[in-house]
C-alpha positions in Angstrom: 92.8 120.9 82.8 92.7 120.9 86.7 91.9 124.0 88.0 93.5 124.9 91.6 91.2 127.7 92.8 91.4 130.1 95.8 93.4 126.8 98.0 96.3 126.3 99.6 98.5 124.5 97.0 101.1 121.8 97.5 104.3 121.1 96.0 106.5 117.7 96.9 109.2 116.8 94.8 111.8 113.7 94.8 114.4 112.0 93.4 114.0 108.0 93.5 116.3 105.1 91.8 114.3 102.6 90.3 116.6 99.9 89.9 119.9 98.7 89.2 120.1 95.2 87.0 123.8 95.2 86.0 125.0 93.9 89.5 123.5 91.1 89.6 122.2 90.2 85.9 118.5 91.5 86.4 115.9 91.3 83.4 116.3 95.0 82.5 120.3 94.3 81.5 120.0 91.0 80.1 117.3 91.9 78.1 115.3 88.5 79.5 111.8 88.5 80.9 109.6 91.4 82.2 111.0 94.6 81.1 108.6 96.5 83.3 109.5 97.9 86.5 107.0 99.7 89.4 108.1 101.3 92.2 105.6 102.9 94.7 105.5 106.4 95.7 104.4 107.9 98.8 103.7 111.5 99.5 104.8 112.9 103.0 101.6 113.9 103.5 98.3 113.2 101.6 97.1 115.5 99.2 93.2 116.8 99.5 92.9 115.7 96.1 94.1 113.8 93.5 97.8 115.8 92.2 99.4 116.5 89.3 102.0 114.4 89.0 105.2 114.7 86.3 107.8 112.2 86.1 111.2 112.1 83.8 114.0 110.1 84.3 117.1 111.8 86.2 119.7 109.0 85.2 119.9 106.4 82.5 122.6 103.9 82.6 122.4 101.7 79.3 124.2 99.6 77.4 125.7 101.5 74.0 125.6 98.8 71.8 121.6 98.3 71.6 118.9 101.3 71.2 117.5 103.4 73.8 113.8 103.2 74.1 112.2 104.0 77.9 108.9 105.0 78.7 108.7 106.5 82.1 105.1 107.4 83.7 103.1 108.3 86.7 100.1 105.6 87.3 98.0 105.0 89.9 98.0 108.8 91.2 95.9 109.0 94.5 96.1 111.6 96.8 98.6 109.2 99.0 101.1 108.9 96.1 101.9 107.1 92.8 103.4 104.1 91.5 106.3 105.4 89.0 107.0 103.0 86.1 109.4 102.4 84.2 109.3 100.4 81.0 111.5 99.3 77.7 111.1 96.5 74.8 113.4 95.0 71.8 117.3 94.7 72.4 117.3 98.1 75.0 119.8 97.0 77.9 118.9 98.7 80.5 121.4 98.7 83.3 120.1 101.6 86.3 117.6 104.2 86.1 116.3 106.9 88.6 113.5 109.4 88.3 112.7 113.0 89.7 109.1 113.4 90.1 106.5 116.4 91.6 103.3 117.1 92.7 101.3 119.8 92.7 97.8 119.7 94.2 95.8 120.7 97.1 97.0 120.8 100.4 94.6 121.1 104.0 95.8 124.4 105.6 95.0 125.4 109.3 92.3 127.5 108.4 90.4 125.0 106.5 86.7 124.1 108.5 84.4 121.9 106.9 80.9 121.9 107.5 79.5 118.5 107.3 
């Protein structure tokens, strides 16, 4: 459990498309290759610590003839931002996907002094 205690507390949120694979016959819709995909995350502004970060998918285009399987997570969470990942296995034709992610962590407020 992270504990957010008497700090300023920060909250940035996005929506983010991950790819698109039927245009142009990508591995995700032909079912071919790496069915993996990463895309990098920057917040706005750092964090003072490492956020929470929660990711879900916001649109899923896929083919209805094969099963849905998708695991979608946050990795690589660092105070600067996240890599967002996407990934699927079997005979899942995956056509488009997007996320909506947040973060909620620390945030340096004009008040803040440190001493050393």
């Amino acid at each position: 459990m992270k504990y957010l205690v008497n700090q300023t507390i920060g909250i940035e949120q996005g929506d983010d498309a991950l790819f698109s694979d039927y245009e142009d016959g990508g591995d995700m819709w032909t079912g071919q290759g790496p069915r993996k995909r990463a895309k990098s995350v920057r917040f706005k502004k750092p964090f003072k610590d490492v956020p929470s970060v929660q990711v879900s998918l916001s649109m899923w285009d896929m083919d209805s003839a094969t099963n849905a399987r998708a695991d979608v997570s946050a990795e690589k969470i660092t105070e600067k931002g996240f890599d967002a990942v996407f990934r699927t296995w079997g005979d899942t034709r995956v056509a488009r996907a997007r996320i909506r992610w947040m973060a909620i962590g620390p945030v340096a407020h004009e008040d803040d002094w440190e001493l050393y």
